[in-house]
C-alpha positions as CSV (number, residue, x, y, z in Angstrom):
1,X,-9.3,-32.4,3.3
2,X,-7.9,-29.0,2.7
3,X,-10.1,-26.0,4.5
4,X,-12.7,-25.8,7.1
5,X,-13.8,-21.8,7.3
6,X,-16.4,-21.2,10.2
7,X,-18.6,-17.8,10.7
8,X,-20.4,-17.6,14.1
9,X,-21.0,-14.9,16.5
10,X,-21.9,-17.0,19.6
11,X,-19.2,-19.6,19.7
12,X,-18.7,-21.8,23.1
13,X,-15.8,-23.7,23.7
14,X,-17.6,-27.4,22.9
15,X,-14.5,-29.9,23.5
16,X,-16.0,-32.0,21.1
17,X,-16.0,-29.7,18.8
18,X,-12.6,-28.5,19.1
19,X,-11.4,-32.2,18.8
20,X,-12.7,-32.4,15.9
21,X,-11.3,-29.2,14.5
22,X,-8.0,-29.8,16.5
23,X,-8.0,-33.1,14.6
24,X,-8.2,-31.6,11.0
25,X,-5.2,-29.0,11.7
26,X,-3.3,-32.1,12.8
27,X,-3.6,-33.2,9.3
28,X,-2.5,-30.2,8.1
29,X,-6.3,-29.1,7.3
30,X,-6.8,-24.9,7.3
31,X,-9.2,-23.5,10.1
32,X,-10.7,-20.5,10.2
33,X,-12.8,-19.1,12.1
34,X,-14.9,-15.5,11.5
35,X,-16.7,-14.2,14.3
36,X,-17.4,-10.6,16.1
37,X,-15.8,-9.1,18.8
38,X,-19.6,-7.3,19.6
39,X,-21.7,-9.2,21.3
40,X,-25.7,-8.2,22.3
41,X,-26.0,-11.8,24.5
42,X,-25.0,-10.9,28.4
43,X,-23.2,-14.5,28.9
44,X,-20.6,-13.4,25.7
45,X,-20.1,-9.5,26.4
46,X,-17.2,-10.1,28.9
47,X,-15.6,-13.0,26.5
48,X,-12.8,-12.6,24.4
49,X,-12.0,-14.3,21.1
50,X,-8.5,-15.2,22.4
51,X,-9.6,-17.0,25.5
52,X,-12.3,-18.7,23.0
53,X,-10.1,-19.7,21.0
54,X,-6.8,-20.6,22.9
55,X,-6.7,-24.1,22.3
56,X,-7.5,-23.8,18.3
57,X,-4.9,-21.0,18.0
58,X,-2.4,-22.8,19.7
59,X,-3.4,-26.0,17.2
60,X,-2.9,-23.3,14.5
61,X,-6.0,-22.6,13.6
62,X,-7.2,-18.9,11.9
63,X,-9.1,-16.3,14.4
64,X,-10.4,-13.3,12.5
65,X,-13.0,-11.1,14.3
66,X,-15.0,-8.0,12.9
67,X,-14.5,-5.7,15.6
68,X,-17.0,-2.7,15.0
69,X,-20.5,-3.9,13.8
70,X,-22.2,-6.7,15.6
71,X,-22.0,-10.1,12.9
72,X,-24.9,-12.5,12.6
73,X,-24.6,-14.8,10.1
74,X,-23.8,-18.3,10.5
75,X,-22.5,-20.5,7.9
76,X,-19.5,-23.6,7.4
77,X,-18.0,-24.3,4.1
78,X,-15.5,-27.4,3.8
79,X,-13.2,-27.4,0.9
80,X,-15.7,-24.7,-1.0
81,X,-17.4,-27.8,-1.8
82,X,-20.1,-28.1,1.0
83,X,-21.8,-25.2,2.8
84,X,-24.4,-24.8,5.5
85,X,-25.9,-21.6,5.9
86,X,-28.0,-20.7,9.1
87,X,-29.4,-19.9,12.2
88,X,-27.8,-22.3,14.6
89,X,-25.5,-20.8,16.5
90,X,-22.1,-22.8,17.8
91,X,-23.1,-23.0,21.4
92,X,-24.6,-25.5,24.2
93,X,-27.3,-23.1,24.6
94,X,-28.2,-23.6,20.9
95,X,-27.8,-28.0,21.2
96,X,-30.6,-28.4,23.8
Protein backbone atom coordinates (compact mmCIF):
# COMPACT_ATOMS: atom_id res chain seq x y z
CA UNK A 1 0.00 0.00 0.00
CA UNK A 2 2.62 2.48 0.86
CA UNK A 3 6.47 1.11 0.05
CA UNK A 4 7.93 -1.66 -1.78
CA UNK A 5 11.99 -1.57 -1.16
CA UNK A 6 13.94 -4.29 -3.18
CA UNK A 7 17.88 -5.35 -2.63
CA UNK A 8 19.31 -7.54 -5.45
CA UNK A 9 22.43 -7.64 -7.21
CA UNK A 10 21.44 -9.63 -10.33
CA UNK A 11 18.30 -7.93 -11.52
CA UNK A 12 16.89 -8.76 -15.19
CA UNK A 13 14.42 -6.70 -16.76
CA UNK A 14 11.27 -9.43 -16.13
CA UNK A 15 8.16 -7.41 -17.83
CA UNK A 16 6.17 -9.10 -15.57
CA UNK A 17 7.81 -7.93 -12.91
CA UNK A 18 8.02 -4.49 -13.83
CA UNK A 19 4.23 -4.49 -14.37
CA UNK A 20 3.72 -5.23 -11.37
CA UNK A 21 5.97 -2.71 -9.80
CA UNK A 22 4.96 -0.21 -12.59
CA UNK A 23 1.44 -0.89 -11.29
CA UNK A 24 2.18 0.01 -7.49
CA UNK A 25 3.93 3.52 -8.49
CA UNK A 26 0.70 4.13 -10.44
CA UNK A 27 -0.98 4.15 -7.15
CA UNK A 28 1.23 6.25 -5.76
CA UNK A 29 3.17 3.21 -3.95
CA UNK A 30 7.22 4.02 -3.14
CA UNK A 31 9.80 1.81 -5.14
CA UNK A 32 13.02 1.32 -4.44
CA UNK A 33 15.32 -0.51 -5.52
CA UNK A 34 19.17 -1.25 -3.93
CA UNK A 35 21.50 -3.01 -5.99
CA UNK A 36 25.49 -2.88 -6.93
CA UNK A 37 27.01 -1.31 -9.68
CA UNK A 38 29.88 -4.48 -9.30
CA UNK A 39 29.13 -7.32 -10.73
CA UNK A 40 31.37 -10.93 -10.62
CA UNK A 41 28.51 -12.66 -13.27
CA UNK A 42 30.02 -12.11 -17.11
CA UNK A 43 26.22 -11.58 -18.55
CA UNK A 44 25.82 -8.34 -15.86
CA UNK A 45 29.45 -6.74 -16.09
CA UNK A 46 28.71 -4.63 -19.18
CA UNK A 47 25.04 -3.61 -17.77
CA UNK A 48 24.10 -0.56 -16.26
CA UNK A 49 21.59 0.18 -13.53
CA UNK A 50 20.14 2.97 -15.74
CA UNK A 51 19.42 0.89 -18.80
CA UNK A 52 17.96 -1.79 -16.07
CA UNK A 53 15.98 0.34 -14.78
CA UNK A 54 14.71 2.83 -17.46
CA UNK A 55 11.28 1.86 -17.54
CA UNK A 56 10.83 1.93 -13.47
CA UNK A 57 12.74 5.28 -13.26
CA UNK A 58 10.71 6.77 -15.80
CA UNK A 59 7.42 5.21 -13.67
CA UNK A 60 9.27 6.98 -10.77
CA UNK A 61 10.50 4.42 -9.10
CA UNK A 62 13.92 4.75 -6.59
CA UNK A 63 17.47 3.43 -8.10
CA UNK A 64 20.18 3.41 -5.51
CA UNK A 65 23.35 1.43 -6.31
CA UNK A 66 26.52 0.71 -3.99
CA UNK A 67 29.09 1.49 -6.38
CA UNK A 68 32.44 0.13 -4.74
CA UNK A 69 32.00 -3.29 -2.96
CA UNK A 70 30.24 -6.05 -4.75
CA UNK A 71 26.44 -6.43 -2.78
CA UNK A 72 24.99 -9.90 -2.17
CA UNK A 73 22.10 -9.91 -0.23
CA UNK A 74 18.78 -10.28 -1.42
CA UNK A 75 15.72 -9.32 0.50
CA UNK A 76 11.96 -7.47 -0.21
CA UNK A 77 10.15 -5.73 2.52
CA UNK A 78 6.41 -4.26 1.75
CA UNK A 79 5.21 -1.65 3.95
CA UNK A 80 7.95 -2.84 6.81
CA UNK A 81 5.37 -5.26 7.42
CA UNK A 82 6.44 -8.34 5.33
CA UNK A 83 10.07 -9.32 4.45
CA UNK A 84 11.72 -12.13 2.49
CA UNK A 85 15.16 -12.55 2.99
CA UNK A 86 17.30 -14.77 0.54
CA UNK A 87 19.19 -16.33 -2.03
CA UNK A 88 17.03 -15.99 -5.02
CA UNK A 89 18.22 -13.68 -7.19
CA UNK A 90 15.65 -11.35 -9.48
CA UNK A 91 16.54 -13.00 -12.81
CA UNK A 92 15.30 -15.58 -15.57
CA UNK A 93 18.34 -17.46 -14.89
CA UNK A 94 17.33 -17.83 -11.19
CA UNK A 95 13.11 -18.87 -12.38
CA UNK A 96 14.08 -22.06 -14.29
Amino acid sequence: QHKIRIIQPYIQNIKEFEDVLEDALKRNVSVEIISTRKRDQPIYKSLLNADLFKRLLDAGAKVYEEPYKFLHMKAISVDDKYFSIGSFNQDNTSFY
